[in-house]
TORFI-491502 format. One record per residue: y, z, x of N, C-alpha, C in turn; residue number from 0; residue in one letter. Coordinates in steps of 0.001 Angstrom, whole numbers, plus 524288, in hexadecimal, padded with zeros to 5 digits. Each point is the difference from the previous one (the first is absolute). Example, Ala and Ser with C-alpha at 12.3 -4.5 7.8 and 13.67 -1.06 7.14 Angstrom:
BEGIN
((7E9C6, 81E78, 83386), (804A6, 80000, 7FC86), (804B0, 80000, 80384), 0, 'a') ((8041A, 7FD30, 7FEA2), (804A6, 8003C, 80334), (80442, 802DA, 7FCFE), 1, 's') 
! end
This chain:
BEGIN
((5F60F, 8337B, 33AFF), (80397, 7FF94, 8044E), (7FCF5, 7FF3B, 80512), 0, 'x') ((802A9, 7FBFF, 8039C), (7FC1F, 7FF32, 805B6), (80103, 804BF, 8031E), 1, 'x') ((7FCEE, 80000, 8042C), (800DA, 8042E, 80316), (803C0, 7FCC4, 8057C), 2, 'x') ((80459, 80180, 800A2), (80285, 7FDD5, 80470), (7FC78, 80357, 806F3), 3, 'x') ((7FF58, 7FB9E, 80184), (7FF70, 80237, 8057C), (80177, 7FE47, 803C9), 4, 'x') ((80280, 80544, 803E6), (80283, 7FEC6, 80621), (7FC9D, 7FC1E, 803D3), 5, 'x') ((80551, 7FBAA, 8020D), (7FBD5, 7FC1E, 801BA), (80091, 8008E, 8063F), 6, 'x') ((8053F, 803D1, 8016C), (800EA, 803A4, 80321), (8010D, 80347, 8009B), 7, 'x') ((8028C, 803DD, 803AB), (8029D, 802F2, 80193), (8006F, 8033B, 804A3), 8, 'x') ((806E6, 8014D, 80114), (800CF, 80050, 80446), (80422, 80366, 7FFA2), 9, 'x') ((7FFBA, 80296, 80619), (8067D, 80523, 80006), (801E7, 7FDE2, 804A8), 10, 'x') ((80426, 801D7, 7FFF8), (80600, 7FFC1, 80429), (80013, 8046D, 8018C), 11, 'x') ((7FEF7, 800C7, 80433), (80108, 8048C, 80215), (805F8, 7FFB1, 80218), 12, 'x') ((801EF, 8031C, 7FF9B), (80500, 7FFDF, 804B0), (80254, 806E4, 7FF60), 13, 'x') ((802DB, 80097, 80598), (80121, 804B6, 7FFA7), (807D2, 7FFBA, 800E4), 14, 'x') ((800E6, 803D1, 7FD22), (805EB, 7FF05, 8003D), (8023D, 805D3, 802E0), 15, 'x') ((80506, 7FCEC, 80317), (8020C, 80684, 802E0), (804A6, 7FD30, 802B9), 16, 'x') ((803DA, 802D9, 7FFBB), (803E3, 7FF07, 80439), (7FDF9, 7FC2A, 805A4), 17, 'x') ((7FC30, 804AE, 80219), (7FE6B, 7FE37, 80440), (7F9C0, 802DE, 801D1), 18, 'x') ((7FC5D, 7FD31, 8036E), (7FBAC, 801B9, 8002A), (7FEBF, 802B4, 80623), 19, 'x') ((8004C, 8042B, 80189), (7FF74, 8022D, 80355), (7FB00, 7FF62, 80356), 20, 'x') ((7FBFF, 7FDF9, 7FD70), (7FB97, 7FE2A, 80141), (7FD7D, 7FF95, 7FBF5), 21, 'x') ((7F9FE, 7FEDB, 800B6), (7FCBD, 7FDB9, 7FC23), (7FDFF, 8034A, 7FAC3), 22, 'x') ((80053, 804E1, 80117), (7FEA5, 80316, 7FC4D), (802CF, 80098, 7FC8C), 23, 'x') ((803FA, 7FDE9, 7FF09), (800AB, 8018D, 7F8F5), (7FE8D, 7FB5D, 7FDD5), 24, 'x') ((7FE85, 7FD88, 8016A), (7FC69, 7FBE0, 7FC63), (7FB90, 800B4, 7FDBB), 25, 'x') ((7FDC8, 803EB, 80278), (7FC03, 800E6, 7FCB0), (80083, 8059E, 7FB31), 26, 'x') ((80416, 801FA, 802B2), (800FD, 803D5, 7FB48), (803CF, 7FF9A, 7FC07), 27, 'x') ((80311, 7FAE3, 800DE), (80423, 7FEA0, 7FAAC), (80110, 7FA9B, 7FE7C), 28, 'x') ((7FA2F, 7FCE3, 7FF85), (80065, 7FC1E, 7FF1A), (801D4, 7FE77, 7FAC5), 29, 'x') ((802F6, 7FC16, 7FE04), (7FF4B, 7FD91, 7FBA5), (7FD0C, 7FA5D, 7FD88), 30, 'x') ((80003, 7FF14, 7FC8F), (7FA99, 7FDC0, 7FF26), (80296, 7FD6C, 7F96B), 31, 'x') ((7FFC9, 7FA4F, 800EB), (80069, 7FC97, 7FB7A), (7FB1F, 7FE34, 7FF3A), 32, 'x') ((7FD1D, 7FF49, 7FB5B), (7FBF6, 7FE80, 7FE2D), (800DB, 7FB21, 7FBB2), 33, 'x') ((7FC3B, 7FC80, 80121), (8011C, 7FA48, 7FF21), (7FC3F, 7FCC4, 7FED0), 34, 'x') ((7FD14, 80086, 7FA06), (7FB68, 80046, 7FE9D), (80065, 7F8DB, 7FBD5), 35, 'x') ((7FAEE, 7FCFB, 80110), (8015C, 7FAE2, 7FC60), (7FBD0, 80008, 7FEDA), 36, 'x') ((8026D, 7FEAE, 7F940), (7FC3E, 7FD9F, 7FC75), (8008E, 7FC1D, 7FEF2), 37, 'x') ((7FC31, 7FDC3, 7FB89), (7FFEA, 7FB02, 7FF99), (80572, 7FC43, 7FE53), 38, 'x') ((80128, 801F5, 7FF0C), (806E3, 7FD2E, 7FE7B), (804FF, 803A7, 801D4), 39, 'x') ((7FF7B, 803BA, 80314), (80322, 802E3, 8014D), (80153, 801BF, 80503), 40, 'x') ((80367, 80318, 8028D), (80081, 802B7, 80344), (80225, 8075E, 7FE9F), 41, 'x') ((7FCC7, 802C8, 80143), (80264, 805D6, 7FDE8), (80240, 800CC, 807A0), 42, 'x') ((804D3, 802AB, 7FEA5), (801C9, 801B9, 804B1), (803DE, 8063C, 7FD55), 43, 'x') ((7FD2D, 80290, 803C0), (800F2, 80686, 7FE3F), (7FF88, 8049D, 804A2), 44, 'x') ((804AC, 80426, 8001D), (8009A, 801D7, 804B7), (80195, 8072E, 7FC49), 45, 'x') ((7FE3B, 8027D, 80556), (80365, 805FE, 7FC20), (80452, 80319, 80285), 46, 'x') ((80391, 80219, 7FD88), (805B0, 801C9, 801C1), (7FE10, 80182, 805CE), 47, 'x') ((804C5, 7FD45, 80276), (800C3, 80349, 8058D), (80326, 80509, 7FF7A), 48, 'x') ((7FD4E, 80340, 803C1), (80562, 8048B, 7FEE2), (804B5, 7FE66, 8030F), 49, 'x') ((800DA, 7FBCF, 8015B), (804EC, 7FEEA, 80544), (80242, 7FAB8, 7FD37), 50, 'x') ((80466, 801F4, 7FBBE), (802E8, 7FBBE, 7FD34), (801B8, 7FB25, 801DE), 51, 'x') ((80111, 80049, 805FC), (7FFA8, 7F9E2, 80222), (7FCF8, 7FD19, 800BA), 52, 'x') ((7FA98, 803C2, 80136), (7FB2D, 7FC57, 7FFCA), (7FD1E, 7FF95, 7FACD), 53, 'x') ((802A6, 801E5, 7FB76), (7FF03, 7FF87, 7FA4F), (80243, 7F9C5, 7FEC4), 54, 'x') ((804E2, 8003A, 80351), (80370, 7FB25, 7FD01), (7FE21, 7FB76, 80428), 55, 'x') ((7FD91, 7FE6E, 8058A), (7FE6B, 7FC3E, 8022E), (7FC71, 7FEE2, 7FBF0), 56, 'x') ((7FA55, 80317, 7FF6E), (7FA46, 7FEA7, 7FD1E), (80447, 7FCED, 7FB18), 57, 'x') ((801CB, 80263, 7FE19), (80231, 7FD4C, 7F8FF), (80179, 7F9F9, 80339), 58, 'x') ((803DE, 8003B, 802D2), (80287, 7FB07, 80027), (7FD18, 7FCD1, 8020F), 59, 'x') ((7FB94, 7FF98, 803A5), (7FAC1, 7FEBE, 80227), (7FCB3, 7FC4C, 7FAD4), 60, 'x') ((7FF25, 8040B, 7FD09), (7FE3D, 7FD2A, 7FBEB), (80155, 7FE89, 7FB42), 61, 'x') ((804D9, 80021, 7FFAC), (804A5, 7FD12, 7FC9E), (80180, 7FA00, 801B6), 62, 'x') ((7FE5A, 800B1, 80632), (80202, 7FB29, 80116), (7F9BC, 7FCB9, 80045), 63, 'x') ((7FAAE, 8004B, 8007F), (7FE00, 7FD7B, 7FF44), (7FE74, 7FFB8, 7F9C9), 64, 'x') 
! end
């Protein structure tokens, strides 16, 4: 069997909230899609938000590409 290898990879940062009061919760509740290519592929992979609306943007985000 070959060994597949990443010919990139890359994250999405984005932070989700009603609203941002200033800059700091970005760094303490970011979320983060990871978006890794191999040679014939694309892997795109993210982990549960605890905030079910910003569970269901990420899904539909990458449902639609």
């Amino acid at each position: 069997m070959q060994k597949k290898y990443f010919k990139d990879a890359q994250h999405i940062i984005m932070c989700f909230g009603w609203e941002l009061p200033s800059a700091d919760p970005v760094a303490v509740r970011p979320r983060s899609i990871g978006i890794t290519e191999l040679e014939d592929k694309f892997v795109i992979n993210f982990m549960l938000a605890p905030n079910p609306v910003a569970q269901q943007v990420m899904e539909d985000w990458v449902d639609s590409i």
